[in-house]
VEXDREN-2710 file (C-alpha; in Angstrom, 1 decimal):
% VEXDREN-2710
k/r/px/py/pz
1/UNK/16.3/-11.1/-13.0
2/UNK/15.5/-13.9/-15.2
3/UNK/12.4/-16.5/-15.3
4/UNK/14.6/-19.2/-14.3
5/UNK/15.9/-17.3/-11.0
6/UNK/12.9/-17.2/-9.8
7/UNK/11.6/-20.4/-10.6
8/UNK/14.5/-22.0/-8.3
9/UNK/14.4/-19.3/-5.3
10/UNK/12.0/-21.7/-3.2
11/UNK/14.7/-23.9/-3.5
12/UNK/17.6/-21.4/-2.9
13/UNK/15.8/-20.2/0.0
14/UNK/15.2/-23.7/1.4
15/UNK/18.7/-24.6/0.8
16/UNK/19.8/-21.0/3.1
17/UNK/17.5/-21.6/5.7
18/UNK/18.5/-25.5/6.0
19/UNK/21.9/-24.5/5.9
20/UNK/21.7/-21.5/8.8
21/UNK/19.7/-24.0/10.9
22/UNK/22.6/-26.4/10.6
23/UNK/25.2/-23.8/11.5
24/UNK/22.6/-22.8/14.6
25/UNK/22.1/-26.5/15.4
26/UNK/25.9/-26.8/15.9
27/UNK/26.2/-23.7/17.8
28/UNK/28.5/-21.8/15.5
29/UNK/28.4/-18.5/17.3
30/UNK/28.1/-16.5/14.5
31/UNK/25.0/-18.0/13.5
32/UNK/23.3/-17.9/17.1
33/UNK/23.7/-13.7/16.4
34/UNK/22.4/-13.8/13.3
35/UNK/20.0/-16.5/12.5
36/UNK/17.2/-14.5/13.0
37/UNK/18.2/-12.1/10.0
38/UNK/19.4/-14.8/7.9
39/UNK/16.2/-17.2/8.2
40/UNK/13.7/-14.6/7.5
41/UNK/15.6/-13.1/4.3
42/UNK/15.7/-16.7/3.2
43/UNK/12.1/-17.4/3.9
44/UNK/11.5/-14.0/1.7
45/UNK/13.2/-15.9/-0.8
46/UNK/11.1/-18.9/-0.3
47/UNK/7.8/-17.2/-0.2
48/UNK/8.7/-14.8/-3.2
49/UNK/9.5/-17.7/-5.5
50/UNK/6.0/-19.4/-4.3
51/UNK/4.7/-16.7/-5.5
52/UNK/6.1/-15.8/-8.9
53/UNK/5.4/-20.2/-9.6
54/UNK/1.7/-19.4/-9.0
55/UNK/1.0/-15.6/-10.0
56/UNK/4.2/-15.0/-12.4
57/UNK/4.7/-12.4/-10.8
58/UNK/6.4/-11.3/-7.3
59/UNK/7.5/-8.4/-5.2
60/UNK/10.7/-9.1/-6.1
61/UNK/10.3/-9.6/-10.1
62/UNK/7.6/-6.5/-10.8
63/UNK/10.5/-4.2/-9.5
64/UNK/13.9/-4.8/-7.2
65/UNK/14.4/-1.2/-7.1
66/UNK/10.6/-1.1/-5.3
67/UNK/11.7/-4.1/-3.2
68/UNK/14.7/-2.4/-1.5
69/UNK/12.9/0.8/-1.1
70/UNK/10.0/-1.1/0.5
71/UNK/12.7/-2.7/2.6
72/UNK/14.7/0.5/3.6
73/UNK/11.2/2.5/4.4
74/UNK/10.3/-1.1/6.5
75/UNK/13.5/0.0/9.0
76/UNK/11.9/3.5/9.5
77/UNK/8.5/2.1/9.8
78/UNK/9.3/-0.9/12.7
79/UNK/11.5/1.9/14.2
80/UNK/7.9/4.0/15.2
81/UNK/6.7/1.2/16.9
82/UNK/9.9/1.3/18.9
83/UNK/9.8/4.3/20.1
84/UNK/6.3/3.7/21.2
85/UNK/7.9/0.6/23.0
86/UNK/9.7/3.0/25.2
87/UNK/6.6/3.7/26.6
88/UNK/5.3/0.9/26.6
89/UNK/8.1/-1.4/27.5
90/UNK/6.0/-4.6/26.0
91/UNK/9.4/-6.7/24.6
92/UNK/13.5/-6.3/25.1
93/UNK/16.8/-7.3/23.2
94/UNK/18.8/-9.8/24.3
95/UNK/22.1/-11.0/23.8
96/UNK/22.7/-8.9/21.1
97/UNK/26.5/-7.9/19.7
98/UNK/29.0/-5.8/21.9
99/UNK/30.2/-4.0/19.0
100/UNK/28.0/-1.1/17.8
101/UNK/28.2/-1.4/14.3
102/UNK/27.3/-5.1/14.7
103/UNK/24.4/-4.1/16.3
104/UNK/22.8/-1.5/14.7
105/UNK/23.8/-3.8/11.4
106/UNK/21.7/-6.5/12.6
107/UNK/18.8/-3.9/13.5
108/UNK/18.6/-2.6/10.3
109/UNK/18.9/-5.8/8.5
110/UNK/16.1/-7.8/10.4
111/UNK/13.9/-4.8/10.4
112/UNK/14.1/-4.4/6.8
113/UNK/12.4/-8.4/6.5
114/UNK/9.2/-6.6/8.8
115/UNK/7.3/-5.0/5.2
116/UNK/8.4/-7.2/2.5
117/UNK/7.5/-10.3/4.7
118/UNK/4.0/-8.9/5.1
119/UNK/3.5/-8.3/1.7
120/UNK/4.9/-11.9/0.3
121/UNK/2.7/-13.9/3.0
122/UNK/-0.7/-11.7/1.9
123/UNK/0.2/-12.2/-1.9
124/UNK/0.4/-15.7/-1.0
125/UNK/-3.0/-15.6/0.6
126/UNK/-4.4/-13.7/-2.2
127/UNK/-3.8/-16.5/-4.1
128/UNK/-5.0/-19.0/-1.5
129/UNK/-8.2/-16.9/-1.9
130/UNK/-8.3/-16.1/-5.2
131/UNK/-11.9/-14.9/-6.2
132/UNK/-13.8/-15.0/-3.3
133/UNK/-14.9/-11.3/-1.5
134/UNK/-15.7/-13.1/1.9
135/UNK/-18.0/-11.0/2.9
136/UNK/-19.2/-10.6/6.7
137/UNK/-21.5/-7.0/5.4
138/UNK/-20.8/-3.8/4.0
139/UNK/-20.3/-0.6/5.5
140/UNK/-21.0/3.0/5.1
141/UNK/-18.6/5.4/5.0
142/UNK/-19.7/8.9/5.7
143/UNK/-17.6/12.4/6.2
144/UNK/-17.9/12.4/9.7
145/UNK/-17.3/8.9/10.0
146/UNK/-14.0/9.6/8.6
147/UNK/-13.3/12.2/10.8
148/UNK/-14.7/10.0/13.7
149/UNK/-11.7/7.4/12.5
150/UNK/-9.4/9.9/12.0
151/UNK/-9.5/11.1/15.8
152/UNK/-10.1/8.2/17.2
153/UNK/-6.9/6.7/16.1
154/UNK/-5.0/10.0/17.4
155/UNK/-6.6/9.9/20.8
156/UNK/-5.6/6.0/20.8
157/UNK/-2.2/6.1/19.9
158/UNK/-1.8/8.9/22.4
159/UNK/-3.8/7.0/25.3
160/UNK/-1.0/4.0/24.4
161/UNK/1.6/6.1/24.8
162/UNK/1.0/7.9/28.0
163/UNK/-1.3/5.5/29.8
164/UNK/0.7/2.5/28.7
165/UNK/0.0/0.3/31.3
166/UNK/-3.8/0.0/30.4
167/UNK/-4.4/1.1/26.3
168/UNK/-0.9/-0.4/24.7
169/UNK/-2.9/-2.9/22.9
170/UNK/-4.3/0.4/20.9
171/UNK/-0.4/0.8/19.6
172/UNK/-1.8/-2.2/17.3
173/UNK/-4.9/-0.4/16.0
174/UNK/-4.2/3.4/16.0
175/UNK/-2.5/3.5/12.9
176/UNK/-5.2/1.4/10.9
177/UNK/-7.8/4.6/12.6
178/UNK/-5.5/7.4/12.1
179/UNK/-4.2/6.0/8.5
180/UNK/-7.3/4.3/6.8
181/UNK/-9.4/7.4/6.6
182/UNK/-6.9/8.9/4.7
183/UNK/-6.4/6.6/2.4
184/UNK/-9.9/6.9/1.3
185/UNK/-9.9/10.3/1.1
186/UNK/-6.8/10.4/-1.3
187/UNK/-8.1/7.3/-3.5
188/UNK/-5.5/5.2/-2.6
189/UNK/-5.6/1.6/-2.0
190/UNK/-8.0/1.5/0.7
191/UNK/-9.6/-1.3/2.9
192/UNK/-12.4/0.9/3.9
193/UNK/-13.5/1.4/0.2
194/UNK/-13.3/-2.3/-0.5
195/UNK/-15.0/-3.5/2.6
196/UNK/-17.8/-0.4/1.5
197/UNK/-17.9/-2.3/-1.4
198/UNK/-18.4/-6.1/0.1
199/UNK/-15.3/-6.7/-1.0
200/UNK/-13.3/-8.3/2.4
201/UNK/-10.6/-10.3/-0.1
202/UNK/-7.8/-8.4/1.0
203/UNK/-8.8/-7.5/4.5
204/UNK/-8.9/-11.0/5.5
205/UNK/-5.0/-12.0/3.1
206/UNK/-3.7/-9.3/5.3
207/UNK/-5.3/-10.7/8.6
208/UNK/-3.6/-13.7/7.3
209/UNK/-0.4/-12.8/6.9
210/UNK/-0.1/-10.7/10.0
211/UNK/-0.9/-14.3/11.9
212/UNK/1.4/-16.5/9.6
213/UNK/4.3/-13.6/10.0
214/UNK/3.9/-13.5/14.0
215/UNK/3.9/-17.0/14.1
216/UNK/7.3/-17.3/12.3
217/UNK/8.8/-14.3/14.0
218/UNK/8.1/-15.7/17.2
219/UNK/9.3/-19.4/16.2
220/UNK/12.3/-18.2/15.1
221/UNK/13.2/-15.2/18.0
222/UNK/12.6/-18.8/19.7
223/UNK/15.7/-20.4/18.5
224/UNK/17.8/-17.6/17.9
225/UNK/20.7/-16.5/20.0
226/UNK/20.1/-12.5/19.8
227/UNK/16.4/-12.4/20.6
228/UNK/13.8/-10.7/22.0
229/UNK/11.6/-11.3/24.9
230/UNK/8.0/-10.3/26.0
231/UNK/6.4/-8.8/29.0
232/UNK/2.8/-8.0/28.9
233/UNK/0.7/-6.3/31.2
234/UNK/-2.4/-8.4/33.0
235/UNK/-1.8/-11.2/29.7
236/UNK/1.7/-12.3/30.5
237/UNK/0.3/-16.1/30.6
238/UNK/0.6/-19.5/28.3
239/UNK/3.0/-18.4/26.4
240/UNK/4.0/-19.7/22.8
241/UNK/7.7/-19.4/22.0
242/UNK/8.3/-16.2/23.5
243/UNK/5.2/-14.8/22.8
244/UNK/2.1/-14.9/25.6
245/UNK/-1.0/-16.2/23.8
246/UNK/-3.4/-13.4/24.1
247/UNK/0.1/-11.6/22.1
248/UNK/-0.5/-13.1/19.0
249/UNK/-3.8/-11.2/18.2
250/UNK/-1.8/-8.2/18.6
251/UNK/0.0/-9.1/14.8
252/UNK/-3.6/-9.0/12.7
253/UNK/-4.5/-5.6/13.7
254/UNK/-0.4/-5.1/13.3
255/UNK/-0.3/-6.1/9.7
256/UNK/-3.1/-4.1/8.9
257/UNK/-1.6/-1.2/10.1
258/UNK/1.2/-1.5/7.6
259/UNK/-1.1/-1.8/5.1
260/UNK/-2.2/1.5/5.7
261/UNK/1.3/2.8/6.1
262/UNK/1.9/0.5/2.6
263/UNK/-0.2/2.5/0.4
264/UNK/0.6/6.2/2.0
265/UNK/4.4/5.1/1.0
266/UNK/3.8/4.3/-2.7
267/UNK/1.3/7.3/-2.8
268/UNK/4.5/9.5/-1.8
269/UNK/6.9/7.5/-4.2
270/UNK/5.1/8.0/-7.3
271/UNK/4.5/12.0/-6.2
272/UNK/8.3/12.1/-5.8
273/UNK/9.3/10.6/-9.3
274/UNK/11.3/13.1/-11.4
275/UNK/12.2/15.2/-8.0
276/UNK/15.8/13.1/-7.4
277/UNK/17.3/16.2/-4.3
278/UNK/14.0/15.8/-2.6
279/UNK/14.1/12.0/-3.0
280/UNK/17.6/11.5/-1.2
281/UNK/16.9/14.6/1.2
282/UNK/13.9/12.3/2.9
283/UNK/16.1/8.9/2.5
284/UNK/18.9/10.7/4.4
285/UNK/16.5/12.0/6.8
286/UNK/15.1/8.6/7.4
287/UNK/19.0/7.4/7.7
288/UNK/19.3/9.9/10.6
289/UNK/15.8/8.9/12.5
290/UNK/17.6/5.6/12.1
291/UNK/20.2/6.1/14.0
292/UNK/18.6/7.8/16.5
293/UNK/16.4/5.3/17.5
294/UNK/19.0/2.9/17.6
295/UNK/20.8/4.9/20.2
296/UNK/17.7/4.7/21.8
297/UNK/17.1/1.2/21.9
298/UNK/20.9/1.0/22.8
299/UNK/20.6/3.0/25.9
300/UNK/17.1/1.2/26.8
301/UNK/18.6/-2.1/26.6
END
Protein backbone atom coordinates (compact mmCIF):
# COMPACT_ATOMS: atom_id res chain seq x y z
CA UNK A 1 0.00 0.00 0.00
CA UNK A 2 0.99 3.42 -0.46
CA UNK A 3 2.48 6.22 1.97
CA UNK A 4 -0.58 8.10 1.73
CA UNK A 5 -2.91 5.01 2.94
CA UNK A 6 -1.39 4.91 5.78
CA UNK A 7 -0.97 8.25 6.70
CA UNK A 8 -4.96 8.59 6.75
CA UNK A 9 -5.83 5.07 8.42
CA UNK A 10 -6.02 6.82 11.97
CA UNK A 11 -8.61 8.68 10.36
CA UNK A 12 -10.30 5.80 8.37
CA UNK A 13 -10.30 3.86 11.46
CA UNK A 14 -11.76 6.67 13.54
CA UNK A 15 -14.27 7.30 10.96
CA UNK A 16 -15.31 3.05 11.20
CA UNK A 17 -15.38 2.92 14.69
CA UNK A 18 -17.56 6.39 15.06
CA UNK A 19 -19.72 5.05 12.51
CA UNK A 20 -20.30 1.26 14.11
CA UNK A 21 -20.91 3.04 17.46
CA UNK A 22 -23.61 5.13 15.76
CA UNK A 23 -25.24 2.02 14.17
CA UNK A 24 -24.84 0.32 17.95
CA UNK A 25 -26.13 3.55 19.58
CA UNK A 26 -29.34 3.24 17.50
CA UNK A 27 -29.72 -0.38 18.01
CA UNK A 28 -29.39 -1.58 14.50
CA UNK A 29 -29.39 -5.33 15.23
CA UNK A 30 -26.84 -6.16 13.00
CA UNK A 31 -24.39 -3.98 14.63
CA UNK A 32 -25.29 -5.15 18.34
CA UNK A 33 -23.88 -8.88 16.80
CA UNK A 34 -21.07 -7.59 15.40
CA UNK A 35 -19.70 -4.51 16.94
CA UNK A 36 -17.26 -6.15 18.78
CA UNK A 37 -15.42 -7.48 15.52
CA UNK A 38 -15.92 -4.32 13.74
CA UNK A 39 -14.55 -1.89 16.57
CA UNK A 40 -11.41 -3.76 17.19
CA UNK A 41 -10.48 -4.25 13.38
CA UNK A 42 -11.00 -0.54 13.22
CA UNK A 43 -9.03 0.34 16.27
CA UNK A 44 -6.23 -1.99 14.37
CA UNK A 45 -6.58 0.48 11.85
CA UNK A 46 -6.21 3.27 14.13
CA UNK A 47 -3.36 2.02 16.08
CA UNK A 48 -1.48 0.80 12.84
CA UNK A 49 -1.58 4.22 11.23
CA UNK A 50 -0.24 5.78 14.73
CA UNK A 51 2.27 3.80 14.22
CA UNK A 52 3.56 4.09 10.71
CA UNK A 53 3.14 8.44 11.49
CA UNK A 54 5.68 7.92 14.21
CA UNK A 55 8.02 4.85 13.30
CA UNK A 56 7.26 4.79 9.28
CA UNK A 57 6.78 1.72 9.58
CA UNK A 58 3.82 -0.70 10.83
CA UNK A 59 2.65 -4.26 10.95
CA UNK A 60 0.64 -3.74 8.39
CA UNK A 61 3.17 -1.76 5.79
CA UNK A 62 6.51 -4.12 6.50
CA UNK A 63 4.36 -7.00 5.04
CA UNK A 64 0.27 -7.71 4.55
CA UNK A 65 1.00 -11.07 3.60
CA UNK A 66 2.73 -11.38 7.42
CA UNK A 67 -0.31 -9.45 8.82
CA UNK A 68 -2.92 -12.01 7.68
CA UNK A 69 -0.85 -14.90 8.53
CA UNK A 70 -0.27 -13.33 12.01
CA UNK A 71 -4.02 -12.96 12.00
CA UNK A 72 -5.04 -16.49 10.85
CA UNK A 73 -2.30 -18.18 13.35
CA UNK A 74 -4.03 -15.54 16.09
CA UNK A 75 -7.55 -17.81 15.62
CA UNK A 76 -5.56 -21.03 16.41
CA UNK A 77 -3.71 -19.44 19.13
CA UNK A 78 -6.95 -17.83 21.21
CA UNK A 79 -8.56 -21.19 20.29
CA UNK A 80 -5.85 -23.03 23.01
CA UNK A 81 -6.86 -20.91 25.64
CA UNK A 82 -10.34 -22.08 24.88
CA UNK A 83 -10.04 -25.28 25.20
CA UNK A 84 -8.34 -24.77 28.40
CA UNK A 85 -11.58 -22.71 29.35
CA UNK A 86 -13.44 -25.89 29.17
CA UNK A 87 -11.80 -26.67 32.14
CA UNK A 88 -11.71 -23.97 33.55
CA UNK A 89 -15.05 -22.45 32.75
CA UNK A 90 -13.62 -18.72 33.75
CA UNK A 91 -15.96 -16.67 30.85
CA UNK A 92 -19.14 -17.67 28.43
CA UNK A 93 -20.74 -16.40 25.05
CA UNK A 94 -23.69 -14.72 25.00
CA UNK A 95 -26.21 -13.87 22.69
CA UNK A 96 -24.39 -14.93 19.88
CA UNK A 97 -26.06 -15.77 16.18
CA UNK A 98 -28.52 -18.75 15.64
CA UNK A 99 -27.02 -19.57 12.42
CA UNK A 100 -23.91 -21.54 12.50
CA UNK A 101 -22.03 -20.10 9.87
CA UNK A 102 -22.73 -16.61 11.48
CA UNK A 103 -21.20 -17.79 14.37
CA UNK A 104 -18.25 -19.52 13.80
CA UNK A 105 -17.78 -16.28 11.18
CA UNK A 106 -17.86 -13.99 13.97
CA UNK A 107 -15.36 -16.42 15.99
CA UNK A 108 -12.91 -16.38 13.60
CA UNK A 109 -13.07 -12.84 12.74
CA UNK A 110 -12.77 -11.38 16.41
CA UNK A 111 -10.25 -13.86 17.29
CA UNK A 112 -8.06 -13.00 14.49
CA UNK A 113 -7.96 -9.03 16.14
CA UNK A 114 -6.30 -11.11 19.58
CA UNK A 115 -2.35 -11.15 17.96
CA UNK A 116 -2.22 -8.28 15.69
CA UNK A 117 -3.83 -6.05 18.42
CA UNK A 118 -1.07 -7.06 20.84
CA UNK A 119 1.50 -6.43 18.58
CA UNK A 120 0.17 -2.67 17.34
CA UNK A 121 -0.43 -1.56 21.21
CA UNK A 122 3.39 -2.80 22.24
CA UNK A 123 4.83 -1.09 18.95
CA UNK A 124 3.08 1.78 20.21
CA UNK A 125 4.64 1.57 23.54
CA UNK A 126 8.00 0.91 22.12
CA UNK A 127 7.76 4.12 20.84
CA UNK A 128 6.36 5.66 24.04
CA UNK A 129 9.55 4.24 25.50
CA UNK A 130 11.80 4.64 23.00
CA UNK A 131 15.48 4.27 24.43
CA UNK A 132 15.15 3.58 27.81
CA UNK A 133 16.04 -0.36 29.18
CA UNK A 134 13.98 0.19 32.47
CA UNK A 135 15.77 -1.90 34.32
CA UNK A 136 14.57 -3.39 37.77
CA UNK A 137 18.18 -6.07 37.65
CA UNK A 138 19.54 -8.55 35.59
CA UNK A 139 19.27 -12.18 35.69
CA UNK A 140 21.10 -15.24 35.24
CA UNK A 141 20.26 -17.76 33.08
CA UNK A 142 21.69 -21.12 33.66
CA UNK A 143 21.01 -24.81 31.95
CA UNK A 144 19.15 -26.00 34.65
CA UNK A 145 17.41 -22.86 35.10
CA UNK A 146 16.00 -23.43 31.81
CA UNK A 147 15.03 -26.72 32.36
CA UNK A 148 13.58 -25.56 35.84
CA UNK A 149 11.31 -23.05 33.48
CA UNK A 150 10.68 -25.46 31.12
CA UNK A 151 8.90 -27.88 33.68
CA UNK A 152 7.56 -25.61 35.64
CA UNK A 153 5.40 -24.16 33.06
CA UNK A 154 4.22 -27.98 32.07
CA UNK A 155 3.39 -28.86 35.57
CA UNK A 156 1.41 -25.41 35.73
CA UNK A 157 -0.58 -25.58 32.73
CA UNK A 158 -1.45 -29.09 33.71
CA UNK A 159 -2.29 -28.06 37.57
CA UNK A 160 -4.77 -25.29 35.65
CA UNK A 161 -6.27 -27.75 33.73
CA UNK A 162 -7.15 -30.48 36.05
CA UNK A 163 -7.25 -28.59 39.36
CA UNK A 164 -9.10 -25.68 37.82
CA UNK A 165 -10.80 -24.46 40.59
CA UNK A 166 -7.64 -23.39 42.55
CA UNK A 167 -4.32 -22.87 39.79
CA UNK A 168 -6.46 -21.32 36.61
CA UNK A 169 -4.66 -18.14 37.06
CA UNK A 170 -1.39 -20.37 35.98
CA UNK A 171 -3.35 -20.71 32.39
CA UNK A 172 -1.89 -16.99 32.21
CA UNK A 173 1.70 -17.85 32.93
CA UNK A 174 2.38 -21.40 31.83
CA UNK A 175 3.01 -20.55 28.35
CA UNK A 176 5.59 -17.66 29.17
CA UNK A 177 7.49 -20.92 31.48
CA UNK A 178 6.94 -23.60 29.03
CA UNK A 179 7.73 -21.17 25.88
CA UNK A 180 10.48 -18.66 27.04
CA UNK A 181 13.14 -21.18 27.67
CA UNK A 182 12.91 -22.23 24.41
CA UNK A 183 13.12 -19.35 22.81
CA UNK A 184 16.55 -18.83 24.30
CA UNK A 185 17.65 -21.87 23.48
CA UNK A 186 16.82 -21.49 19.72
CA UNK A 187 18.12 -17.68 19.61
CA UNK A 188 14.98 -16.36 18.89
CA UNK A 189 13.56 -13.23 20.09
CA UNK A 190 13.72 -13.76 23.68
CA UNK A 191 12.65 -11.82 26.87
CA UNK A 192 14.85 -13.90 28.98
CA UNK A 193 18.01 -12.96 26.99
CA UNK A 194 17.12 -9.21 27.01
CA UNK A 195 16.18 -9.04 30.66
CA UNK A 196 19.88 -11.16 31.15
CA UNK A 197 21.08 -8.42 29.51
CA UNK A 198 19.31 -5.34 31.57
CA UNK A 199 17.46 -4.73 28.90
CA UNK A 200 13.50 -4.68 30.27
CA UNK A 201 12.38 -2.31 27.12
CA UNK A 202 10.24 -4.76 25.61
CA UNK A 203 9.15 -6.67 28.64
CA UNK A 204 7.55 -3.81 30.14
CA UNK A 205 5.79 -2.45 26.05
CA UNK A 206 4.37 -5.92 26.16
CA UNK A 207 3.12 -5.64 29.90
CA UNK A 208 1.70 -2.52 28.41
CA UNK A 209 -0.16 -3.66 25.81
CA UNK A 210 -1.56 -6.67 27.47
CA UNK A 211 -3.24 -3.95 30.07
CA UNK A 212 -4.22 -1.36 27.28
CA UNK A 213 -5.65 -4.52 25.10
CA UNK A 214 -7.70 -5.96 28.19
CA UNK A 215 -8.90 -2.79 28.98
CA UNK A 216 -10.50 -2.23 25.46
CA UNK A 217 -11.60 -5.74 25.06
CA UNK A 218 -13.48 -5.48 28.12
CA UNK A 219 -14.89 -1.87 27.32
CA UNK A 220 -16.06 -2.91 24.31
CA UNK A 221 -17.56 -6.85 25.25
CA UNK A 222 -19.21 -4.04 27.54
CA UNK A 223 -21.35 -2.44 24.86
CA UNK A 224 -21.68 -5.09 22.54
CA UNK A 225 -24.68 -7.25 21.87
CA UNK A 226 -22.86 -10.78 21.39
CA UNK A 227 -20.49 -10.74 24.41
CA UNK A 228 -18.91 -12.45 26.81
CA UNK A 229 -19.29 -12.71 30.51
CA UNK A 230 -16.87 -13.60 33.51
CA UNK A 231 -16.99 -15.93 36.42
CA UNK A 232 -14.05 -16.18 38.59
CA UNK A 233 -13.40 -18.38 41.33
CA UNK A 234 -12.87 -16.65 45.07
CA UNK A 235 -12.16 -13.03 42.83
CA UNK A 236 -15.62 -12.66 41.31
CA UNK A 237 -15.87 -9.00 43.06
CA UNK A 238 -15.76 -5.04 41.91
CA UNK A 239 -16.10 -5.68 38.69
CA UNK A 240 -15.05 -3.31 35.70
CA UNK A 241 -17.23 -3.75 32.61
CA UNK A 242 -17.51 -7.27 32.62
CA UNK A 243 -14.37 -8.02 33.95
CA UNK A 244 -13.81 -8.52 37.97
CA UNK A 245 -10.85 -6.33 39.00
CA UNK A 246 -8.30 -8.79 40.31
CA UNK A 247 -9.23 -10.20 36.19
CA UNK A 248 -7.34 -7.58 34.65
CA UNK A 249 -3.91 -8.67 35.92
CA UNK A 250 -4.57 -11.81 34.31
CA UNK A 251 -3.99 -9.85 30.57
CA UNK A 252 -0.02 -8.84 31.33
CA UNK A 253 1.08 -12.19 32.06
CA UNK A 254 -1.53 -13.04 28.93
CA UNK A 255 0.25 -10.84 26.46
CA UNK A 256 3.50 -12.09 27.39
CA UNK A 257 2.54 -15.40 26.63
CA UNK A 258 1.88 -14.54 23.12
CA UNK A 259 4.99 -13.09 22.83
CA UNK A 260 6.43 -16.21 23.42
CA UNK A 261 4.05 -17.98 21.14
CA UNK A 262 4.98 -14.71 18.59
CA UNK A 263 8.50 -15.53 18.01
CA UNK A 264 8.07 -19.67 17.94
CA UNK A 265 5.51 -18.65 14.96
CA UNK A 266 7.98 -16.56 12.82
CA UNK A 267 10.74 -19.01 13.82
CA UNK A 268 8.54 -21.80 11.93
CA UNK A 269 7.63 -19.36 9.02
CA UNK A 270 10.90 -18.49 7.92
CA UNK A 271 11.96 -22.56 8.35
CA UNK A 272 8.99 -23.25 6.11
CA UNK A 273 9.89 -20.68 3.19
CA UNK A 274 10.43 -22.48 -0.15
CA UNK A 275 8.38 -25.73 1.24
CA UNK A 276 4.65 -24.41 -0.25
CA UNK A 277 2.79 -28.58 0.36
CA UNK A 278 4.00 -28.41 3.86
CA UNK A 279 2.98 -24.78 4.29
CA UNK A 280 -0.86 -25.30 3.31
CA UNK A 281 -0.71 -28.98 4.91
CA UNK A 282 -0.23 -27.11 8.56
CA UNK A 283 -2.74 -24.02 7.52
CA UNK A 284 -5.36 -26.73 6.62
CA UNK A 285 -4.64 -28.56 9.73
CA UNK A 286 -5.03 -25.36 11.70
CA UNK A 287 -8.44 -24.82 9.56
CA UNK A 288 -9.58 -28.26 10.97
CA UNK A 289 -8.48 -27.56 14.90
CA UNK A 290 -10.61 -24.56 14.01
CA UNK A 291 -13.53 -26.01 13.50
CA UNK A 292 -13.25 -28.28 16.09
CA UNK A 293 -13.02 -26.08 18.76
CA UNK A 294 -15.82 -24.13 17.57
CA UNK A 295 -18.01 -27.10 17.87
CA UNK A 296 -16.78 -27.22 21.16
CA UNK A 297 -17.48 -23.92 22.26
CA UNK A 298 -20.91 -24.47 20.43
CA UNK A 299 -21.92 -27.37 22.49
CA UNK A 300 -20.43 -25.58 25.76
CA UNK A 301 -22.44 -22.66 25.25
Amino acid sequence: MKEKVFLHLPYIGLAGLVLSSFLLYLRVSFMETWFYCFAWWFFILIIDGLNFRLNKSSLLKRSLKSFISIAVFSVSVWLVFELINLSLKNWVYLNLPDNIFERWAGYFIAFATVIPALIELADLFGYVLKNKKLAIFRIKLTPFGLKFLFFLGIISLILSIFISEYFFPLAWLSFIFLLEPINYKLQNASLLREMEKGNWHRFWCWCMAGFAAGFIWEFLNFYAGAKWDYSLPYFDFARIFQMPLLGYFGFIPFALEIFAILQLFLYFSNKLKGKKALKYLLILNGLIFDAVVFYLIDISL
